[in-house]
LUMTI-580885 format. One record per residue: y, x, z of N, C-alpha, C, O in turn. Coordinates in pm, whole numbers, plus 50000, padded with zeros to 5 digits. Layout:
// LUMTI-580885
     n.Y     n.X     n.Z    ca.Y    ca.X    ca.Z     c.Y     c.X     c.Z     o.Y     o.X     o.Z
       Y       X       Z       Y       X       Z       Y       X       Z       Y       X       Z
...
// end
This chain:
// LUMTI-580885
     n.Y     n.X     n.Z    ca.Y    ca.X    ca.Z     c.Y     c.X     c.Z     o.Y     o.X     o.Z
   49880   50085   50000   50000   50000   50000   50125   50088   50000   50125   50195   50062
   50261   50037   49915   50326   50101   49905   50437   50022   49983   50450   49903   50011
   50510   50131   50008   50660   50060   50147   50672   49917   50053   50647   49804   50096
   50707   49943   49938   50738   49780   49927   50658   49648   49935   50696   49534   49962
   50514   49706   49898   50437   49642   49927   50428   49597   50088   50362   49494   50105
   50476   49651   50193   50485   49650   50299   50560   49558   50335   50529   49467   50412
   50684   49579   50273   50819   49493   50295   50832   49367   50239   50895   49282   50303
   50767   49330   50092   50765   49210   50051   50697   49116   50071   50726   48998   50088
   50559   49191   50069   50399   49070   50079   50460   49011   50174   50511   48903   50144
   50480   49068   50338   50506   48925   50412   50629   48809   50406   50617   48697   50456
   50722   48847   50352   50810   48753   50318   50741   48665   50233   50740   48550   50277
   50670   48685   50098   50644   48640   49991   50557   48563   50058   50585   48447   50028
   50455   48564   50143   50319   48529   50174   50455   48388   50303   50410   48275   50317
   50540   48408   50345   50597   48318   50427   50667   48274   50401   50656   48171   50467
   50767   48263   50336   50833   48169   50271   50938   48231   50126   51060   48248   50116
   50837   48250   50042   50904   48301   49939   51037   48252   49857   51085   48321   49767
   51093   48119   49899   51211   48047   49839   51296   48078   49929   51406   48057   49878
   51308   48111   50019   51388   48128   50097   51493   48266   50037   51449   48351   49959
   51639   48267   50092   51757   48346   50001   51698   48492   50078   51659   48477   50194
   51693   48566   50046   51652   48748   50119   51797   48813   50124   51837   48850   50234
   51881   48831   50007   52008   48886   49997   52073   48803   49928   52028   48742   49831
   52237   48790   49994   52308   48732   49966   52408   48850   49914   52398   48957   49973
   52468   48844   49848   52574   48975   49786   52700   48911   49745   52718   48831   49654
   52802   48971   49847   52930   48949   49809   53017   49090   49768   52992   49202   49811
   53124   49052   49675   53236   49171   49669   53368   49114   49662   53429   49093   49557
   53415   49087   49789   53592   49004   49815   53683   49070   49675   53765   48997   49619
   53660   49200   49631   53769   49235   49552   53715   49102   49414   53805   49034   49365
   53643   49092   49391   53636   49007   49278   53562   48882   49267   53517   48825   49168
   53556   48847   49414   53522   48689   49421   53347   48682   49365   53272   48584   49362
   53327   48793   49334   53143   48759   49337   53032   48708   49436   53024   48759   49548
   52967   48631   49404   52838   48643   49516   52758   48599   49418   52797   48540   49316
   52629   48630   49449   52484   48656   49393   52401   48651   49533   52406   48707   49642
   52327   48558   49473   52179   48526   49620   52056   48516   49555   52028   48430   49471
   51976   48614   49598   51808   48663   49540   51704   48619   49656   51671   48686   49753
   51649   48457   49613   51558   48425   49711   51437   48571   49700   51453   48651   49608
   51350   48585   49778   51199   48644   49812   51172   48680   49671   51162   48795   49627
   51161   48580   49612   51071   48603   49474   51151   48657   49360   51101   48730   49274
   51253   48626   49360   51381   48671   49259   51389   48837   49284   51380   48914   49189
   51406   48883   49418   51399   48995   49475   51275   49077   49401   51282   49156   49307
   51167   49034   49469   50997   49069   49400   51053   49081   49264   51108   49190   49251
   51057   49010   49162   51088   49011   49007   51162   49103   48970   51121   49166   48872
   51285   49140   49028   51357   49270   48979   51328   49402   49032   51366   49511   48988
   51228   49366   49171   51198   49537   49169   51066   49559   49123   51019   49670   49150
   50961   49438   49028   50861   49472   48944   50958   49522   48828   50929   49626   48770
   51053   49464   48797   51069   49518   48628   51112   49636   48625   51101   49703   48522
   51182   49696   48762   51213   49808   48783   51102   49945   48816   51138   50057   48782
   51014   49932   48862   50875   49949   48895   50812   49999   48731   50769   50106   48689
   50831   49878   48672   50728   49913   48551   50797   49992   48419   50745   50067   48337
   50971   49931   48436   51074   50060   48371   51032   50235   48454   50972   50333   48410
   51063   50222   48516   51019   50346   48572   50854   50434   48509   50840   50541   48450
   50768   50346   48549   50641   50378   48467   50641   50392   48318   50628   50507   48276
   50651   50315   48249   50646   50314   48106   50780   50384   48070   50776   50456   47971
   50918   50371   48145   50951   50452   47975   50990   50582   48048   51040   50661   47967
   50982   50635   48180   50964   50755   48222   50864   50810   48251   50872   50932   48236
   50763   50771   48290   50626   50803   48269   50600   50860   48403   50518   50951   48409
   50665   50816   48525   50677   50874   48646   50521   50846   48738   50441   50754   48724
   50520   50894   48776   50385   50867   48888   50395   50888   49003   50482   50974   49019
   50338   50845   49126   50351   50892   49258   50426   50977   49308   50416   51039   49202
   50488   51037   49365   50553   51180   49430   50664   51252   49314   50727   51357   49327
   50663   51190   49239   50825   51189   49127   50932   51169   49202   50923   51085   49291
   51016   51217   49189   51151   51193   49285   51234   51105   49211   51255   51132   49092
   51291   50992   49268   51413   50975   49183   51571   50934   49250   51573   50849   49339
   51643   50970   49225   51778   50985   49289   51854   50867   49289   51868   50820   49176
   51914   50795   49389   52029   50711   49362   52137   50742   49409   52131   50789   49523
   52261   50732   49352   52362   50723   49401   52439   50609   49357   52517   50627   49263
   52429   50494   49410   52479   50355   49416   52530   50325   49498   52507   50406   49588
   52603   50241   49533   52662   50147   49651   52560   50034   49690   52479   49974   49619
   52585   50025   49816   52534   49905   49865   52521   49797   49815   52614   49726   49855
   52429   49721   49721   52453   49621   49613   52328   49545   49578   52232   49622   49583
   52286   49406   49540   52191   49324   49511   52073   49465   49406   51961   49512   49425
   52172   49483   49312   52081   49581   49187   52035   49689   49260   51927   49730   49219
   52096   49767   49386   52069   49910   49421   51943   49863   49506   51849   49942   49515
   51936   49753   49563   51813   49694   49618   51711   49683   49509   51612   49742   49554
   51690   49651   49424   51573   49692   49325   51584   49789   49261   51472   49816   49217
   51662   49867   49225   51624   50011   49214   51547   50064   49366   51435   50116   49359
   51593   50051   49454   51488   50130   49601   51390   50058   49576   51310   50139   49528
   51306   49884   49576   51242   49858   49586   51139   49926   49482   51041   49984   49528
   51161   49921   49345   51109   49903   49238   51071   50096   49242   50961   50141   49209
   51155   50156   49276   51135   50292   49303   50973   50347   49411   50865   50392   49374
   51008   50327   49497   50941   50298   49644   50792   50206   49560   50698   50253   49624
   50753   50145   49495   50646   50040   49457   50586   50128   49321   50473   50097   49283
   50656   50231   49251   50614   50316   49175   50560   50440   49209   50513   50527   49137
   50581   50431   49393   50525   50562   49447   50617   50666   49456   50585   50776   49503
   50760   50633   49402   50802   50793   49408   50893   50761   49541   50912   50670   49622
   50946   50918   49507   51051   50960   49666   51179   50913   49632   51197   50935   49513
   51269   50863   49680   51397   50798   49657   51421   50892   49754   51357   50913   49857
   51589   50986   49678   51665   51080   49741   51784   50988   49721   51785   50899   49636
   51892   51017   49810   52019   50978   49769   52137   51032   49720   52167   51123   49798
   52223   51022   49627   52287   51076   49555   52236   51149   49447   52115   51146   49426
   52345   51246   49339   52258   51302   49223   52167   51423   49302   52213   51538   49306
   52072   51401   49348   51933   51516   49350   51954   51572   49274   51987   51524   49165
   51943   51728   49302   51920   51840   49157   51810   51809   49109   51823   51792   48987
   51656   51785   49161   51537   51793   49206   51475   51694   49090   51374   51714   49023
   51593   51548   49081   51514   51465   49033   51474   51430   48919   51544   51454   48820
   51338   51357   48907   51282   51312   48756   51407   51218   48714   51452   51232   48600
   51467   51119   48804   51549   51022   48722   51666   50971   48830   51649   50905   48933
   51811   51030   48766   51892   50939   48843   51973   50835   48837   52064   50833   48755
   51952   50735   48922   52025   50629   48862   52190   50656   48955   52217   50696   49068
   52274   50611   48834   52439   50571   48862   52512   50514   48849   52479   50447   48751
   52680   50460   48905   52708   50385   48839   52792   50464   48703   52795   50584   48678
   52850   50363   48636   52925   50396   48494   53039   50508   48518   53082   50597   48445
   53074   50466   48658   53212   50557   48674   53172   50725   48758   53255   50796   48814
   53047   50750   48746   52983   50854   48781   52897   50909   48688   52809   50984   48730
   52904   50889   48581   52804   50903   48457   52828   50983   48411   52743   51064   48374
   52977   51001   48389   53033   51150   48332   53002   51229   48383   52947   51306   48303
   53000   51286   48524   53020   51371   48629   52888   51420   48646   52889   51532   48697
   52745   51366   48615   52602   51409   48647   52584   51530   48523   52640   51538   48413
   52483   51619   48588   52514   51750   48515   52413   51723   48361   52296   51685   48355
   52471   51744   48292   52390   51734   48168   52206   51739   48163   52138   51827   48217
   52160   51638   48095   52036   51736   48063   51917   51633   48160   51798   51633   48127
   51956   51566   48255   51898   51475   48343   51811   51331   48251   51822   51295   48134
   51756   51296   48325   51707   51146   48272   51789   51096   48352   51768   51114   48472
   51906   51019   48310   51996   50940   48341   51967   50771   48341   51946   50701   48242
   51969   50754   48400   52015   50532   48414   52101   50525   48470   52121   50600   48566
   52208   50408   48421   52347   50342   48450   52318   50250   48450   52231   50191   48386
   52426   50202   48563   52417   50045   48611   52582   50027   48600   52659   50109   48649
   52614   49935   48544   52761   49838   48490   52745   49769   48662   52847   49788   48728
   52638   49700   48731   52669   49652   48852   52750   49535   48822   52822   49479   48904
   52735   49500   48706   52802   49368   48621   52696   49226   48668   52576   49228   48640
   52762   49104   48742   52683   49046   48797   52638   48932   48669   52576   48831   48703
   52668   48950   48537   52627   48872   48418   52512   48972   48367   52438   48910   48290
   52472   49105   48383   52425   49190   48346   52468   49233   48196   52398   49229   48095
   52640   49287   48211   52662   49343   48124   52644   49470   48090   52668   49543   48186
   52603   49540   47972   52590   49677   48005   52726   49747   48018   52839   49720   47976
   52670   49851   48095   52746   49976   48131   52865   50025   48005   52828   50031   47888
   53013   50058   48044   53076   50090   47929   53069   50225   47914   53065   50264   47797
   53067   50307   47998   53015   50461   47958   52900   50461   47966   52828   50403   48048
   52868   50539   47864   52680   50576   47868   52680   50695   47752   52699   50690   47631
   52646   50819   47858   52652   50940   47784   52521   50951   47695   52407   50910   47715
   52568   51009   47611   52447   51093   47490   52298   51122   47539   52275   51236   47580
   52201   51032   47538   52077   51068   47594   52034   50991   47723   51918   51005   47762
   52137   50895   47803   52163   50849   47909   52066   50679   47860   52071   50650   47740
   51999   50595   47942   51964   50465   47948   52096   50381   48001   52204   50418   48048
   52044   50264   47976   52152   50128   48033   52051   50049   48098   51971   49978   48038
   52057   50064   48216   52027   49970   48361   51981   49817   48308   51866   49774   48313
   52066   49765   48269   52070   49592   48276   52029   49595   48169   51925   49531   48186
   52029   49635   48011   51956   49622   47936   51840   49631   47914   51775   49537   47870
   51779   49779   47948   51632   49779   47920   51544   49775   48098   51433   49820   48122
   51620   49719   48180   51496   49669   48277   51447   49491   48232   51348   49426   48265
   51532   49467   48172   51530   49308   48174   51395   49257   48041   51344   49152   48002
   51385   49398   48012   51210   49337   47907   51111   49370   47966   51006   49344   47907
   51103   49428   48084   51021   49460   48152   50930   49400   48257   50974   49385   48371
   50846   49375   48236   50711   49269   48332   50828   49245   48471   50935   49303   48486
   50780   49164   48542   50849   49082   48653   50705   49081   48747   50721   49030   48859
   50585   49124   48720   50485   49124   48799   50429   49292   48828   50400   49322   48712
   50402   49394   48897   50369   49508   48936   50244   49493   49009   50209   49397   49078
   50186   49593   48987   50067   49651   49074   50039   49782   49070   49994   49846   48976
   50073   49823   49192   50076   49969   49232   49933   50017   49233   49864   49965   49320
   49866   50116   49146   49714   50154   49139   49694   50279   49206   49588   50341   49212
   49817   50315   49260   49828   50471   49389   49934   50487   49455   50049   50499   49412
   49880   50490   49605   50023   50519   49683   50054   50667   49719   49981   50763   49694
   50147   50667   49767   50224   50806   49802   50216   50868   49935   50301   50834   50018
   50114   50966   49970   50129   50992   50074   50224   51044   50164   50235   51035   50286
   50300   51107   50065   50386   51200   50098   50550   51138   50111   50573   51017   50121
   50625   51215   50110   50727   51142   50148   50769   51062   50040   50745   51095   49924
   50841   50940   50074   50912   50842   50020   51050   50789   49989   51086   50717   49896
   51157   50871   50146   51253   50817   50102   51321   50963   50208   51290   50966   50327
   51392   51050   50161   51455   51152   50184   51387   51229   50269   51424   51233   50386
   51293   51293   50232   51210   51348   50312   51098   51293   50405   50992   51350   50431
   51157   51129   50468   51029   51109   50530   50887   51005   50460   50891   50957   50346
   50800   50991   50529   50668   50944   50486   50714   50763   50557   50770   50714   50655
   50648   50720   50433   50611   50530   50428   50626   50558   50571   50733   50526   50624
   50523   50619   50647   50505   50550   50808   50641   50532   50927   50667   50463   51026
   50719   50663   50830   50855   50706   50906   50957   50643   50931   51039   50641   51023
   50934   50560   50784   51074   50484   50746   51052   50355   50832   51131   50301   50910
   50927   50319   50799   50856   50180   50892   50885   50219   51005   50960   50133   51051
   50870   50292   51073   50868   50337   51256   51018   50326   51279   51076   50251   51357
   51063   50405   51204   51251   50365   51223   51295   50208   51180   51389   50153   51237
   51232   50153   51093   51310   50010   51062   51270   49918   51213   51342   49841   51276
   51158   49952   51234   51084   49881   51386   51173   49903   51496   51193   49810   51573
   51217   49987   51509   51255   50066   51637   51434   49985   51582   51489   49918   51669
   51483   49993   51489   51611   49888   51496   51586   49771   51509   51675   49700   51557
   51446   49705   51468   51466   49586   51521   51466   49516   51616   51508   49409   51661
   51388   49628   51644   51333   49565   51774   51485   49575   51897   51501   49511   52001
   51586   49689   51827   51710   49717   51917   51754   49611   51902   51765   49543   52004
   51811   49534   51727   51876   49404   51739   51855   49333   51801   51936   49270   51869
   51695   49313   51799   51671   49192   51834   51619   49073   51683   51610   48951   51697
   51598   49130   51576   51585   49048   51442   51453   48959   51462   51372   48985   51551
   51442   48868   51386   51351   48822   51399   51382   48741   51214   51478   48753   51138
   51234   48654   51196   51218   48605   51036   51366   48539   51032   51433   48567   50933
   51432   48443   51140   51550   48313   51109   51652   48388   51101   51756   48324   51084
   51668   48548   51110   51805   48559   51152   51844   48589   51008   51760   48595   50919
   51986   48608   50987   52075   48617   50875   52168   48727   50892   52263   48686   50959
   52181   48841   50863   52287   48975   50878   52343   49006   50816   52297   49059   50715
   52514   48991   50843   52603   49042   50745   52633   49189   50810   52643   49231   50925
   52640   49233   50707   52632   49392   50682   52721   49399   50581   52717   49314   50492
   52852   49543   50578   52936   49584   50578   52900   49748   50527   52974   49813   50453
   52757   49804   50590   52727   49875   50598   52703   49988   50422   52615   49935   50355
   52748   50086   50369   52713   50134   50253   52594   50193   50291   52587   50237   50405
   52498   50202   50217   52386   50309   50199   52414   50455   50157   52370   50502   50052
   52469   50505   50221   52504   50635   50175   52402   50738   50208   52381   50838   50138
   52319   50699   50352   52228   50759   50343   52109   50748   50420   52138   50663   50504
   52022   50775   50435   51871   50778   50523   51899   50676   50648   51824   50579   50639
   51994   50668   50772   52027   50613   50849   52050   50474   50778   51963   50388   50762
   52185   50466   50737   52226   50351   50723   52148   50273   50634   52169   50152   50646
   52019   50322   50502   52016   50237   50434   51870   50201   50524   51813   50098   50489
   51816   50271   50625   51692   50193   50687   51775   50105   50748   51758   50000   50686
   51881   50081   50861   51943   50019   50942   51995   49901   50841   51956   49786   50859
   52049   49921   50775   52087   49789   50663   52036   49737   50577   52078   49654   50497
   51917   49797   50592   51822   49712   50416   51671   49714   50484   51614   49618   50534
   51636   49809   50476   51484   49817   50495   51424   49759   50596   51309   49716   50583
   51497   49747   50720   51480   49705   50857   51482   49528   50855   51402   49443   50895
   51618   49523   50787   51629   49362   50795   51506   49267   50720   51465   49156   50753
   51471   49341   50624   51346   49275   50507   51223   49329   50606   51120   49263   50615
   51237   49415   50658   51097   49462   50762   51066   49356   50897   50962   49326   50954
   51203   49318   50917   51176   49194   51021   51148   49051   50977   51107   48956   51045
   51185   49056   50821   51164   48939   50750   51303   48848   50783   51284   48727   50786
   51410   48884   50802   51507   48837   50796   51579   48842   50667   51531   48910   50577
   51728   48751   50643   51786   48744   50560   51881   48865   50559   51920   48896   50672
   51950   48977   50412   52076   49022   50417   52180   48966   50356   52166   48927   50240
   52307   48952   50427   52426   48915   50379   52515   49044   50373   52574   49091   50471
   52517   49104   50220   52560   49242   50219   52742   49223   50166   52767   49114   50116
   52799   49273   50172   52914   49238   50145   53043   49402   50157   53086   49476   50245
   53058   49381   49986   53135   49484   49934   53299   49472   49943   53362   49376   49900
   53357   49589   50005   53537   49566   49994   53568   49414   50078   53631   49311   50052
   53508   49452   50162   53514   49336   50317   53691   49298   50302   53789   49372   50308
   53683   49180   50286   53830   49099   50297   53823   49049   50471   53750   48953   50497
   53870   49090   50539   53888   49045   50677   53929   48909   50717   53899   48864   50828
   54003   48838   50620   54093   48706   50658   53976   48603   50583   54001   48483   50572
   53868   48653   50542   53760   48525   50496   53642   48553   50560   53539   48501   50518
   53642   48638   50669   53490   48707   50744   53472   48595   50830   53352   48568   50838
   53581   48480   50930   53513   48380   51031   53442   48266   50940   53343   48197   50963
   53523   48274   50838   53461   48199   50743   53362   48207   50697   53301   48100   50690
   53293   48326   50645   53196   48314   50600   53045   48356   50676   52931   48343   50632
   53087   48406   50796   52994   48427   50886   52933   48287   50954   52818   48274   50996
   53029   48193   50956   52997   48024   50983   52913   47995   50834   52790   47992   50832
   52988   47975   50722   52921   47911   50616   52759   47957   50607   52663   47882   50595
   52759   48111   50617   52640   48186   50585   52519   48166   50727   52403   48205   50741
   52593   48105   50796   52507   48101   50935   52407   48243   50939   52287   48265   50920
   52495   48304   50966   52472   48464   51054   52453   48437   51136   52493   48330   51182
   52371   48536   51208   52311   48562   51314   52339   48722   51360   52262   48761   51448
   52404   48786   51329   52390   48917   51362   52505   48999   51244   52519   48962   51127
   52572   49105   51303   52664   49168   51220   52610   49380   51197   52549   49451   51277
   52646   49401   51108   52656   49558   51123   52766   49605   51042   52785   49562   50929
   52844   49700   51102   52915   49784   50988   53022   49721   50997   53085   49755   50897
   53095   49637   51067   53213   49575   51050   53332   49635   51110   53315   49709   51207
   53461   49613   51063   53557   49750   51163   53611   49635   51271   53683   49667   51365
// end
């Protein structure tokens, strides 16, 4: 079994309609909500992009440097379910890094590149260097069903092993207090090993809901912490 396999089966197996991430960004009035199964679907197609057109296998590294975001959640999932190691930021190291458009320039030549536009219509990316993939285009022909035929013993997500990341998501929850009903708005970026077990991995490990939310507008937070019926906050100033 692979971490995601870890993290999804029981949601999926308990109430798979239910919303998992809710995604807001105040600067531009977006939100996007990925019940259980919607979730599952984009980190299979991501999963099987990864396999087929990189040809990655188990213990392949692959790099993100994304923001905290509905899509950067199936890139980790879909990553993590292909067996490889998810580093954060551009890895020298890695088989494949994914970025956004406005960091595309800046990755050193010569990489297996993917861009993400992070466009919530799934528009593609407007920069896309010479040799570079487009995110929203070519994951979206890609199977929506995965099956992992080898897991990874070795490490998974910045050095540590499946068991590590699990032992740390446990050990926050058990600090919150999470449980399957609760709902968490999070503020929190994934920038790195800490924050993205504490804000992502942990909350789906307790089987709770995330309410992730980009460029936090302060004067609509009582608001939407009522509408969203939260239960729990992280990352807020």
């Amino acid at each position: 079994m692979t971490l995601t396999d870890d993290l999804l089966s029981p949601i999926l197996a308990a109430d798979p309609a239910t919303p998992r991430i809710t995604y807001y960004d105040d600067s531009t009035g977006e939100r996007v909500e990925l019940s259980g199964v919607t979730l599952t679907n984009w980190a299979a197609k991501t999963a099987n992009f990864l396999r087929d057109e990189f040809m990655l296998t188990p213990g392949d590294r692959v790099s993100v440097a994304l923001p905290a975001h509905w899509q950067t959640a199936a890139v980790l999932l879909g990553a993590w379910w292909a067996g490889c190691e998810v580093m954060l930021g551009a890895d020298d190291d890695a088989d494949v890094t994914f970025v956004t458009s406005e960091l595309a320039e800046s990755v050193e030549a010569g990489r297996e590149l993917v861009v993400l536009s992070l466009d919530p219509f799934g528009r593609a990316a407007d920069v896309l260097p010479a040799g570079a993939t487009d995110y929203a285009t070519s994951v979206r022909v890609h199977g929506d069903q995965f099956r992992s035929y080898e897991s990874n013993a070795g490490p998974v997500f910045a050095g540590l092993t499946k068991d590590d990341v699990l032992t740390r998501a446990r050990l926050v929850c058990a600090g919150q207090e999470w449980s399957s009903g609760d709902r968490v708005l999070s503020a929190l970026n994934w920038s790195d090993a800490d924050s993205t077990i504490t804000g992502f991995v942990a909350i789906l490990a307790a089987g709770a809901s995330l309410v992730q939310v980009r460029n936090l507008d302060a004067a609509v937070l009582d608001r939407r912490i009522e509408t969203e019926k939260v239960t729990g906050t992280l990352g807020l100033p």
